[in-house]
TIDREN-926874 format. One line per field, with one value per residue: residue in one letter; x negated, y, z of N, C-alpha, C, O in turn; residue number from 1. Coordinates in steps of 0.001 Angstrom, whole numbers, plus 524288, in hexadecimal, padded with zeros to 5 digits. Atoms other than C-alpha are relative to their C-alpha. Example, Ala and Ser with C-alpha at 12.3 -4.5 7.8 and 13.67 -1.06 7.14 Angstrom:
2
aa = c(a | s)
n.px = c(7FC86 | 80334)
n.py = c(7FB5A | 7FB5A)
n.pz = c(80000 | 7FFC4)
ca.px = c(7CFF4 | 7CA9A)
ca.py = c(7EE6C | 7FBDC)
ca.pz = c(81E78 | 81BE4)
c.px = c(7FC7C | 80302)
c.py = c(804B0 | 80442)
c.pz = c(80000 | 802DA)
o.px = c(7F870 | 80105)
o.py = c(8049D | 80896)
o.pz = c(80299 | 80383)
i = c(1 | 2)
***
This chain:
104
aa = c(x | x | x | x | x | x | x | x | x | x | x | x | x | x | x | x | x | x | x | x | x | x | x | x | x | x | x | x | x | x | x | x | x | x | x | x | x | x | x | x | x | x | x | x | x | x | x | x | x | x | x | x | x | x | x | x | x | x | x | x | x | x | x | x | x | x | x | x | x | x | x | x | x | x | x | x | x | x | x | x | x | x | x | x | x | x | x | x | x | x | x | x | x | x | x | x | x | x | x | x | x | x | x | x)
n.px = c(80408 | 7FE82 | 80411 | 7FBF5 | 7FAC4 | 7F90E | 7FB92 | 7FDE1 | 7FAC6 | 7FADE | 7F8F6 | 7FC6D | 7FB29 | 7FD34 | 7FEED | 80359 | 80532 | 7FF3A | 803C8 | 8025F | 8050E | 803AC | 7FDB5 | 8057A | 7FBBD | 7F9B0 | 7FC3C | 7FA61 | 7FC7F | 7FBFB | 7FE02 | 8049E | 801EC | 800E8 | 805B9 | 8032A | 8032B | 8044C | 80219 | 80190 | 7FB9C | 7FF33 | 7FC2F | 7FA48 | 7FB6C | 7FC2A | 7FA49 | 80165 | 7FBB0 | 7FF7D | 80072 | 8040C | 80036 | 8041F | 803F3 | 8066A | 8029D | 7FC63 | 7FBF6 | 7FCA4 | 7FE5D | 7FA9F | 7FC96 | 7FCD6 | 7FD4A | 7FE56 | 7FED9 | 804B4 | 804CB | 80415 | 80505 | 804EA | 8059D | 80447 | 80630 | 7FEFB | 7FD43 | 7FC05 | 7FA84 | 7FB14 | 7F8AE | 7FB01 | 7F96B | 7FE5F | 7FB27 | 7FDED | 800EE | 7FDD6 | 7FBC7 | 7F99C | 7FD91 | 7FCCA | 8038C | 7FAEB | 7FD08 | 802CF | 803A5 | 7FE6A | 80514 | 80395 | 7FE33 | 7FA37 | 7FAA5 | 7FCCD)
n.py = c(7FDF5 | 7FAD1 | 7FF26 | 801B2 | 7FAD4 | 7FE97 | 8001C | 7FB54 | 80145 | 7FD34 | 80250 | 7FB02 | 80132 | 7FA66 | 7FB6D | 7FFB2 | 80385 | 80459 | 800C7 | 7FDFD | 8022C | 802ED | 80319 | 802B0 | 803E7 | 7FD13 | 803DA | 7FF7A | 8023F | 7FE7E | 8043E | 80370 | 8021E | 7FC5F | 7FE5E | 7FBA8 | 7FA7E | 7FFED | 7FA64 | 802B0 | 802D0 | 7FD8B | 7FAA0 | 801CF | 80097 | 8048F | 800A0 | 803AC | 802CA | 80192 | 80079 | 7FD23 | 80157 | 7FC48 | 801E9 | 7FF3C | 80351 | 8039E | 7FE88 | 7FC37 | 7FA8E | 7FDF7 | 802F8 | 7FD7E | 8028A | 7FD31 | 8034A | 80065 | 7FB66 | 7FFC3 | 7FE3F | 7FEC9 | 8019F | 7FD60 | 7FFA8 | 7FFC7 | 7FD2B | 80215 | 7FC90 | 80562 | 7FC8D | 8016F | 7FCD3 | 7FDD1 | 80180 | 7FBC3 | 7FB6D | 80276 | 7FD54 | 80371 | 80486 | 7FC40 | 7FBDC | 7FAB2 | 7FD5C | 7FB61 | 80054 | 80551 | 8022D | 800AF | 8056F | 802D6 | 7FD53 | 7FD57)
n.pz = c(80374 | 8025F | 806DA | 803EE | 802E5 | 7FD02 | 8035E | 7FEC2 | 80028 | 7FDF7 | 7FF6E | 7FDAE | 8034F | 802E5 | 7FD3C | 7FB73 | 802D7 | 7FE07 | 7FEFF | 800F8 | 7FD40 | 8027D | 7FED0 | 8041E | 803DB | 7FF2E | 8031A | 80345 | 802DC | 803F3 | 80209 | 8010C | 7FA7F | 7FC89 | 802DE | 7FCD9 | 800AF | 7FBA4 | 801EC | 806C6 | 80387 | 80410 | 7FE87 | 80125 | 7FDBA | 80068 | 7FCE2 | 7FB82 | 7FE6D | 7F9A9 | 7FBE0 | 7FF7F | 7FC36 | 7FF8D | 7FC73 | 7FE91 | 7FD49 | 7FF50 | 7FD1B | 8023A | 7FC2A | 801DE | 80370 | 80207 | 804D1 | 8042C | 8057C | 803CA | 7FDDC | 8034A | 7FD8C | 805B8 | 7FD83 | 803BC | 7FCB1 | 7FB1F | 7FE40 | 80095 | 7FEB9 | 7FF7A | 8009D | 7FDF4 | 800DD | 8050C | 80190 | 7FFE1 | 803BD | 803FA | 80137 | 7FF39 | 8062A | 802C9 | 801C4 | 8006C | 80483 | 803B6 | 802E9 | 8028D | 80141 | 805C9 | 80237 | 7FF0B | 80410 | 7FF49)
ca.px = c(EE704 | EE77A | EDF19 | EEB84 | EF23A | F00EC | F0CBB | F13A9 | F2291 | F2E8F | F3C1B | F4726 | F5555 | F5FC8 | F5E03 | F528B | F43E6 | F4519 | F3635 | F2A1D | F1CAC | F1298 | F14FF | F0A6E | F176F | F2418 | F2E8F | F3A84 | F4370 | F4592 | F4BAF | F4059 | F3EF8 | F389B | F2AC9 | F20C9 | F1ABB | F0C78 | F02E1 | EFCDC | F0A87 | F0CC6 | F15EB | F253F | F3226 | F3C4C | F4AD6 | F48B6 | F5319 | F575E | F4E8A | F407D | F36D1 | F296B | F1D97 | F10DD | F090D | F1259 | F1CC6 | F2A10 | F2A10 | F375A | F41D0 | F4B9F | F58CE | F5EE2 | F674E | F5BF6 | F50B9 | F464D | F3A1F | F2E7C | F20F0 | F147F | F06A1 | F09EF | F1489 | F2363 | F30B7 | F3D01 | F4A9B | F553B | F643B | F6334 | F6FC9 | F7534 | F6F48 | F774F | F7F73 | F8E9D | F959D | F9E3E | F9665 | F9C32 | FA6E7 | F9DDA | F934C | F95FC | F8AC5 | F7F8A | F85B8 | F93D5 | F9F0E | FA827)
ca.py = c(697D0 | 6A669 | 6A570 | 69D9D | 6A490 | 6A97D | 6AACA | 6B840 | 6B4F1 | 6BE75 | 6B84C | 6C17F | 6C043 | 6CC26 | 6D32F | 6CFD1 | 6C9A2 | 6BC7B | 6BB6E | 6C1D3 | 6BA48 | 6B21B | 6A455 | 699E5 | 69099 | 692BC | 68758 | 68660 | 681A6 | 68463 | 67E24 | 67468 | 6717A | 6739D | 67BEC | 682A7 | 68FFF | 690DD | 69C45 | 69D6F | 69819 | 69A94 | 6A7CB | 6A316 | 6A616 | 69E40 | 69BFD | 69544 | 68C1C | 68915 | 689AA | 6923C | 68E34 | 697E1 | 6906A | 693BF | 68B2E | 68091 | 68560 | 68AC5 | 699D5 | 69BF4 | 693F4 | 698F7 | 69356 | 697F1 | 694D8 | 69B02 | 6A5D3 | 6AB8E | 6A963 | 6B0A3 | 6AC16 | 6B5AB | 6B42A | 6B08C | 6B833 | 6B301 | 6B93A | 6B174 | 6B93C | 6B300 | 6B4AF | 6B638 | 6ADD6 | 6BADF | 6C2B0 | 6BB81 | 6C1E3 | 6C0B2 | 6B7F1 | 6C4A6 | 6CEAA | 6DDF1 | 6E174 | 6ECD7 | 6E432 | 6D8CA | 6CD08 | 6CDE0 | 6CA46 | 6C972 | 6CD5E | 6D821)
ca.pz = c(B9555 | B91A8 | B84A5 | B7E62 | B73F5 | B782B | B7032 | B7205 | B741B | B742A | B7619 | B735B | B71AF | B6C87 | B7800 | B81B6 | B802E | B86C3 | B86BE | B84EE | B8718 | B833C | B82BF | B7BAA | B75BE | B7231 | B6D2B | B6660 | B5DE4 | B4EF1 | B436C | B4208 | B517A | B5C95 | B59F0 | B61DC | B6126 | B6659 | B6438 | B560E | B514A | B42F2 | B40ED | B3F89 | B4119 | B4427 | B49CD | B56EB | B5D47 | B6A53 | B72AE | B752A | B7E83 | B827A | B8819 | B9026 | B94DD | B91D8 | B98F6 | B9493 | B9823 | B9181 | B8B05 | B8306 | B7D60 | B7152 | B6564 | B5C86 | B5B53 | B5241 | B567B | B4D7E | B50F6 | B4BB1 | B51B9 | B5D84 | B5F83 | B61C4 | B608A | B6408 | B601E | B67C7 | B6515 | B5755 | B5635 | B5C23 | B5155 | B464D | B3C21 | B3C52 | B30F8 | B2E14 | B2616 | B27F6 | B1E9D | B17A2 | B13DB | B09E4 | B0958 | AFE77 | AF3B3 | AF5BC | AEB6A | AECEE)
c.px = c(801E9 | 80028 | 804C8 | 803AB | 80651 | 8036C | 80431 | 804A5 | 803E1 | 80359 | 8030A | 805F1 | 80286 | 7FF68 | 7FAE3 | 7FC53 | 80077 | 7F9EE | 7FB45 | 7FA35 | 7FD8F | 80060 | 7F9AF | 80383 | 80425 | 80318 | 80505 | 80120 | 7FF83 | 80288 | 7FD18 | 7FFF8 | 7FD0E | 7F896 | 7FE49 | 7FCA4 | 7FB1E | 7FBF6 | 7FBA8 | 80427 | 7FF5F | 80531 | 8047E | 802E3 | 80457 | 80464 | 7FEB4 | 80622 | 7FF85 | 7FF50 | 7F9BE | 7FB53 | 7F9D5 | 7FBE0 | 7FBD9 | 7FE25 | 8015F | 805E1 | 8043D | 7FEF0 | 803E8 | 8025B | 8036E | 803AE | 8025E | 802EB | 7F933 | 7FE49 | 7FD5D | 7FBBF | 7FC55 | 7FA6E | 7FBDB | 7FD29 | 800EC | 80247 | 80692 | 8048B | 803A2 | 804BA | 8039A | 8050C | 801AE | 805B7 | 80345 | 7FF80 | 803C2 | 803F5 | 8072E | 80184 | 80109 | 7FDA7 | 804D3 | 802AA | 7FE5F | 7FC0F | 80282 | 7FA6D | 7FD8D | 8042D | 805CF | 8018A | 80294 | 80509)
c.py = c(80507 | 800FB | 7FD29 | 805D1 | 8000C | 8009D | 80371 | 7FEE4 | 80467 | 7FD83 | 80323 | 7FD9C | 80686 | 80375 | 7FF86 | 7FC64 | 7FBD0 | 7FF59 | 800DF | 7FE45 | 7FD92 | 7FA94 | 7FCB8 | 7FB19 | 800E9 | 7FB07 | 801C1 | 7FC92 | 80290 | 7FCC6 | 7F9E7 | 7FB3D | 80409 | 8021D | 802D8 | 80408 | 80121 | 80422 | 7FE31 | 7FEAE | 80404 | 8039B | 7FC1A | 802C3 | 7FB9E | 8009C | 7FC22 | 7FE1C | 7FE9D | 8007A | 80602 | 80006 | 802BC | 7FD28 | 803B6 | 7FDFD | 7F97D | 7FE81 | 8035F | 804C1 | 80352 | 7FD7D | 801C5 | 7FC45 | 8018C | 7FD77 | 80021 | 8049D | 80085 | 80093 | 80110 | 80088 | 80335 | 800C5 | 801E0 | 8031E | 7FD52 | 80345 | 7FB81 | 804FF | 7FA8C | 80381 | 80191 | 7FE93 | 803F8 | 8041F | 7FED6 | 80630 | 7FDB7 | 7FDFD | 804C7 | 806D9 | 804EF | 8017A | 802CE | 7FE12 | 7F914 | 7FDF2 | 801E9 | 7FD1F | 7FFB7 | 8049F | 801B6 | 7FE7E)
c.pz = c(7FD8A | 7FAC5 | 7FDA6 | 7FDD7 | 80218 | 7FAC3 | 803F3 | 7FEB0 | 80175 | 7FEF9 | 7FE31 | 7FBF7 | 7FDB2 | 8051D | 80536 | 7FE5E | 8055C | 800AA | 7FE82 | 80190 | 7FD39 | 8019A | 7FBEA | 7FD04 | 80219 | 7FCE7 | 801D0 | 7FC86 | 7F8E4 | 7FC74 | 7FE7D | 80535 | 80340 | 7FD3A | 803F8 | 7FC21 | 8024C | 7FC0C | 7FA80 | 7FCE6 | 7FAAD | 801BD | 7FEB8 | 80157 | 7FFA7 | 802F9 | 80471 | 801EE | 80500 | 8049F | 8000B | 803F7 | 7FF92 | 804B7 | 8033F | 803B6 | 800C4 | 801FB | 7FE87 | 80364 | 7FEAC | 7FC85 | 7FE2C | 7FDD8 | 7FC77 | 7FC52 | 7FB38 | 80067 | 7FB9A | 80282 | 7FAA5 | 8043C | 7FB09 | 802BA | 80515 | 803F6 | 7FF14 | 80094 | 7FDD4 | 8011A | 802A1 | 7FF62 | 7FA81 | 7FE88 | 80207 | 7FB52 | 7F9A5 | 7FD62 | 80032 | 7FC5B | 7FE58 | 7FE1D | 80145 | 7FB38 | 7FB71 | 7FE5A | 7FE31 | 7FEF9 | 7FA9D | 7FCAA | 7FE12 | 7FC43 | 8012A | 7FD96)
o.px = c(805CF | 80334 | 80527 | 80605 | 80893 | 80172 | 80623 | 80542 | 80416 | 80362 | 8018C | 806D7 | 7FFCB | 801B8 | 7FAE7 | 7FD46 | 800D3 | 7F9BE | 7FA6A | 7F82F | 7FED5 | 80103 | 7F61B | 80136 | 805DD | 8011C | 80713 | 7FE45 | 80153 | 803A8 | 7FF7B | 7FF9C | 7FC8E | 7F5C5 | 80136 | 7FAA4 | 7FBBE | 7FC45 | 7F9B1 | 8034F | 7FDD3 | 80802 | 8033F | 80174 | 80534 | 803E7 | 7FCED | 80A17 | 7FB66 | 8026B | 7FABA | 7FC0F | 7F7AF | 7FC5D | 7FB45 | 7FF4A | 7FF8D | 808A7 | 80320 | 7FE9B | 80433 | 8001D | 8052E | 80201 | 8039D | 801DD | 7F657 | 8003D | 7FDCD | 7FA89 | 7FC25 | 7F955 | 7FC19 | 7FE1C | 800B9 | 800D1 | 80765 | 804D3 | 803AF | 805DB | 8035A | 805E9 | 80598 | 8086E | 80799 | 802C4 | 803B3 | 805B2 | 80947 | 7FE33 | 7FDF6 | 7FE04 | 809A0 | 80031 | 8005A | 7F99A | 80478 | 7F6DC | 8001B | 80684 | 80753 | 7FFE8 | 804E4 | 808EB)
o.py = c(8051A | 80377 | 7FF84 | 809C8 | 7FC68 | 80029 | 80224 | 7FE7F | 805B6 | 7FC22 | 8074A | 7FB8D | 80A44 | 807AC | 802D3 | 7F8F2 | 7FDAA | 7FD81 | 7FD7D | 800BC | 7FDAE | 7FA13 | 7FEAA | 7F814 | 80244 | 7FA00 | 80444 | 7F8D7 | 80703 | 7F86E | 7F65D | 7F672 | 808D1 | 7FFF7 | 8059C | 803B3 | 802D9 | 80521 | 7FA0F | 7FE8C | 80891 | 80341 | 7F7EF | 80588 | 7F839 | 803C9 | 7F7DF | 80099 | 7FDA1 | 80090 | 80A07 | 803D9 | 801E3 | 7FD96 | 8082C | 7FEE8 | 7F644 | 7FA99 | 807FD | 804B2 | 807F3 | 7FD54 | 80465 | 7F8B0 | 805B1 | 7F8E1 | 7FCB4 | 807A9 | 7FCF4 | 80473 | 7FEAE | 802F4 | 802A1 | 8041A | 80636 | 80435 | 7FBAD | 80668 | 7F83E | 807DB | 7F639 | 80839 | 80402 | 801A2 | 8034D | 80779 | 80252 | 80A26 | 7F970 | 7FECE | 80633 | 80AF9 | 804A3 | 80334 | 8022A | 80123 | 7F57D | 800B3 | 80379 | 7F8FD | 7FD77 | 8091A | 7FEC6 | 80144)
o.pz = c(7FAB9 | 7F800 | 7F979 | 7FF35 | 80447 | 7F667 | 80826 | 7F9F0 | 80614 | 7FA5E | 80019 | 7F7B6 | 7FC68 | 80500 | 808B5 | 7FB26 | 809C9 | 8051A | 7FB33 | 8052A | 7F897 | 80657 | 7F95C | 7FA11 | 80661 | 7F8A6 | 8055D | 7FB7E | 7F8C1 | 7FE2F | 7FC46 | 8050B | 80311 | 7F9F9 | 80699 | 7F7C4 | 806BE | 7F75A | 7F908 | 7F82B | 7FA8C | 8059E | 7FCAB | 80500 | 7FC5B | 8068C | 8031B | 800CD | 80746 | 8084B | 7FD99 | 806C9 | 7FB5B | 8097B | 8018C | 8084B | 803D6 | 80194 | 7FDCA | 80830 | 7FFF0 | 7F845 | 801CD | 7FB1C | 7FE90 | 7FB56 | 7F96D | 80391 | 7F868 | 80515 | 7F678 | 8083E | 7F645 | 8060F | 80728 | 80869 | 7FAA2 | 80436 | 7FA4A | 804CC | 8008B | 7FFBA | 7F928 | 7FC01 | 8000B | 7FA37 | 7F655 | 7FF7C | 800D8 | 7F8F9 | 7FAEF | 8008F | 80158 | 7F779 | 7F71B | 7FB95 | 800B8 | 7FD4A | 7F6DA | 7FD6B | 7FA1A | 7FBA7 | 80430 | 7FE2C)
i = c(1 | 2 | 3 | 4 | 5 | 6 | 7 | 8 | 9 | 10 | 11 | 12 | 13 | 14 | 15 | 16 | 17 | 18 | 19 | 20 | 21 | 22 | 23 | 24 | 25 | 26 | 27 | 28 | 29 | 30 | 31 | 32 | 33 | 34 | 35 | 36 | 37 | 38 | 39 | 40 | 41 | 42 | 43 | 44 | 45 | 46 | 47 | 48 | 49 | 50 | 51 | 52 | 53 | 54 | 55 | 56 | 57 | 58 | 59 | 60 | 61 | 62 | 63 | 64 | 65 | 66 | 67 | 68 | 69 | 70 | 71 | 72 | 73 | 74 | 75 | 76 | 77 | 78 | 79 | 80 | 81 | 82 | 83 | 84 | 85 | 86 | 87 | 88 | 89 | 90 | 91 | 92 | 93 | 94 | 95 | 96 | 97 | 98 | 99 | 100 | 101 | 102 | 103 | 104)
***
């Protein structure tokens, strides 16, 4: 059926878009459980876990595994950051800047 609404999906990790399409459900993981995404969804973001899985028609058309992800959902539109656990800061702040805050 054409006339069904779609759900506009980009994938992308730190360096390449993993997937670019229209999909009509999307599941995952977050701290809650598992949850689906289907068109109309209320807006969110959220930290996704594990796994990532892109329907149509009932049918996976891309699975993904992962430690974790941001996916941000807005009128039927999806963006999924992968690799953030690459984007982290390091424990050891630089020498020339002291935290908020801190006593000389």
């Amino acid at each position: 059926m054409s006339d069904r609404k779609k759900i506009k999906v980009a994938v992308r990790d730190t360096e390449n878009i993993l997937f670019d399409g229209e999909v009509d459900r999307i599941s995952s993981f977050n701290e809650v459980g598992r949850f689906d995404v289907y068109p109309m969804h209320a807006n969110f973001i959220s930290i996704i876990q594990k796994e990532l899985s892109l329907y149509q028609q009932r049918e996976i058309v891309k699975e993904l595994k992962f430690e974790q992800a941001v996916m941000k959902v807005k009128q039927d539109s999806v963006t999924i950051f992968l690799g953030i656990e690459a984007l982290h800061l390091t424990d050891d702040p630089p020498s020339s800047t002291a935290p908020v805050g801190a006593k000389k």
